[in-house]
C-alpha positions in Angstrom: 4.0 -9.6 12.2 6.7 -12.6 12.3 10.0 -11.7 12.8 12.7 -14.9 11.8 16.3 -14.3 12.4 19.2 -17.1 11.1 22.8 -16.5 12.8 24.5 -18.9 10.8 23.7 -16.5 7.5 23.2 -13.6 9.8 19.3 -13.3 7.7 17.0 -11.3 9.3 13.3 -11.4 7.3 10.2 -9.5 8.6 6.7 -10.3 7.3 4.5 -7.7 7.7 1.5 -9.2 7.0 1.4 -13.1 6.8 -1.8 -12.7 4.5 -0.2 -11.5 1.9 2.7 -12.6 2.4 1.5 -16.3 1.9 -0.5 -15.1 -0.8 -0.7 -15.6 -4.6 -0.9 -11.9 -5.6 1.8 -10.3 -7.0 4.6 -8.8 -5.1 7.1 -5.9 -5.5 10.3 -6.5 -4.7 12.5 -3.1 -4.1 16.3 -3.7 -3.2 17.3 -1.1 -0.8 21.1 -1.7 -1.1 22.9 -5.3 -1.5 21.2 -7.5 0.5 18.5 -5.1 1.9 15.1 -6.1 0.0 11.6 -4.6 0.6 8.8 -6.7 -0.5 5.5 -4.6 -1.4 1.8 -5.7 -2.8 1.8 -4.6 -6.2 0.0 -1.9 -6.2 2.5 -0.5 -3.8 0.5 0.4 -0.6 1.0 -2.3 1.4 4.6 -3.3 2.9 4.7 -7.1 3.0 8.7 -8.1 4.2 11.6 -7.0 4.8 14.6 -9.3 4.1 18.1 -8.0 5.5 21.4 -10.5 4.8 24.2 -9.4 7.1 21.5 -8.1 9.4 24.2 -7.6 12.3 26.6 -5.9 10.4 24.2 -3.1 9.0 22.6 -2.8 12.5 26.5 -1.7 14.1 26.6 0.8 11.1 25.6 4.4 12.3 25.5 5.0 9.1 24.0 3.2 6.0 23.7 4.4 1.9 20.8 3.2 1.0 21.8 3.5 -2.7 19.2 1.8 -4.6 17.1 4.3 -3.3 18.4 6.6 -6.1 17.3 3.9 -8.8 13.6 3.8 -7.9 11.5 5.7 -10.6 10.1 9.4 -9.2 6.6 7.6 -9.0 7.9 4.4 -7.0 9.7 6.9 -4.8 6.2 9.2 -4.1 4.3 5.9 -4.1 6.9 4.1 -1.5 7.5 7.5 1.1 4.9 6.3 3.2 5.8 2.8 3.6 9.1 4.1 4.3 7.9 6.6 6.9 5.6 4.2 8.7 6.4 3.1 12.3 6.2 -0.4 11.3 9.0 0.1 8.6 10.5 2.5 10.8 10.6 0.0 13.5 13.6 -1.6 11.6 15.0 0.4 9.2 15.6 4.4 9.0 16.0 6.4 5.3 15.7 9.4 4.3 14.3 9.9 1.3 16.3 13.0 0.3 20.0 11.6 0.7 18.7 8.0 0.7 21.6 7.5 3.8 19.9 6.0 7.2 20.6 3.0 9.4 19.0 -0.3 9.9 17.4 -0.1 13.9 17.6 -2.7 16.6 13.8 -2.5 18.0 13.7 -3.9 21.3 11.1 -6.2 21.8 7.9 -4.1 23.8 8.8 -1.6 20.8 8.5 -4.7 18.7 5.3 -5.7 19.5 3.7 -2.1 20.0 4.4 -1.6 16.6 2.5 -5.5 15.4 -0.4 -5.0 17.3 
């Protein structure tokens, strides 16, 4: 796992797996809300990043509508449910599936690296 954060744009990106995140294959990309983007393998079982613009301001939010949730196709939904409910994901960002409102997390770092290793 590489975390990579840039104040100046307030970007937050999290790869997952720096295999296939360097890799050729193809990629899903599944937009979360406006400048929340999950980056999947193709066939949808693997999470590969997590980009966040505005990461600061989404973290201070209790409360975030995740509202391209509700855009996903039922199968992307079932297919994507447990990448959302993994602890990596959940490390970072918090959705449920049934209202698609959560909140983006601020892991500390121990949590941080239980969660990588």
């Amino acid at each position: 796992m590489r975390l990579s954060y840039d104040p100046e744009v307030d970007l937050l990106e999290v790869i997952f797996d720096e295999r296939l995140h360097g890799a050729e294959n193809e990629k899903a990309a599944f937009q979360l809300r406006d400048g929340i983007i999950l980056y999947v393998t193709a066939d949808l079982k693997k999470l590969i990043q997590l980009t966040v613009v505005n990461y600061r301001r989404y973290a201070e939010l209790p409360v975030v509508h995740f509202e391209g949730w509700n855009t996903f196709s039922k199968k992307d939904k079932q297919q994507l449910l447990p990448l959302i409910a993994s602890p990596t994901l959940s490390a970072f960002l918090k959705l449920d599936p049934k209202t698609s409102y959560g909140h983006l997390t601020t892991p500390d770092v121990l949590e941080m690296f239980a969660v990588a290793a």
